[in-house]
N, C-alpha and C positions, 0 to 999 in steps of 0.2 A: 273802396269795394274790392278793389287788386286784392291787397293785402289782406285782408279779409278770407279772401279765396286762399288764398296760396299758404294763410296759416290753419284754416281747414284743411285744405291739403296737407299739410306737413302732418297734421295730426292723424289723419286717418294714417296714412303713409307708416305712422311711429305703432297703431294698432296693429294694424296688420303686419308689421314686420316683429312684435309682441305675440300674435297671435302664431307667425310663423317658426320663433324662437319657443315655444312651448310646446309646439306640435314635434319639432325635431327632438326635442329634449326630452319628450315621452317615446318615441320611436327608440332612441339608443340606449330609453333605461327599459324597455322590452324586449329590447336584445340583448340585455346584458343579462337579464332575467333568465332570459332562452338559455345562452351558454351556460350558464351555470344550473339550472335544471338538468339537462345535456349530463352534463358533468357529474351530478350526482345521481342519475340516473342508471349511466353506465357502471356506477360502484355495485349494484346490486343487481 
């Protein structure tokens, strides 16, 4: 039953650190987006 537990735990653990690694990974390609809008914005 331990074991059980603790490799549900590990899985959920691997979702959400999956779920946390996507959520950053869109955050810094909408910044990257941002500066470069920025950028060509200021050209005109």
């Amino acid at each position: 039953m331990k074991e059980d537990f603790e490799l549900f735990k590990d899985i959920m653990d691997h979702r959400e650190s999956s779920k946390l690694e996507w959520v950053i990974l869109v955050l810094i390609l909408v910044e990257v987006v941002d500066v470069f809008a920025v950028r060509i914005l200021e050209l005109f």
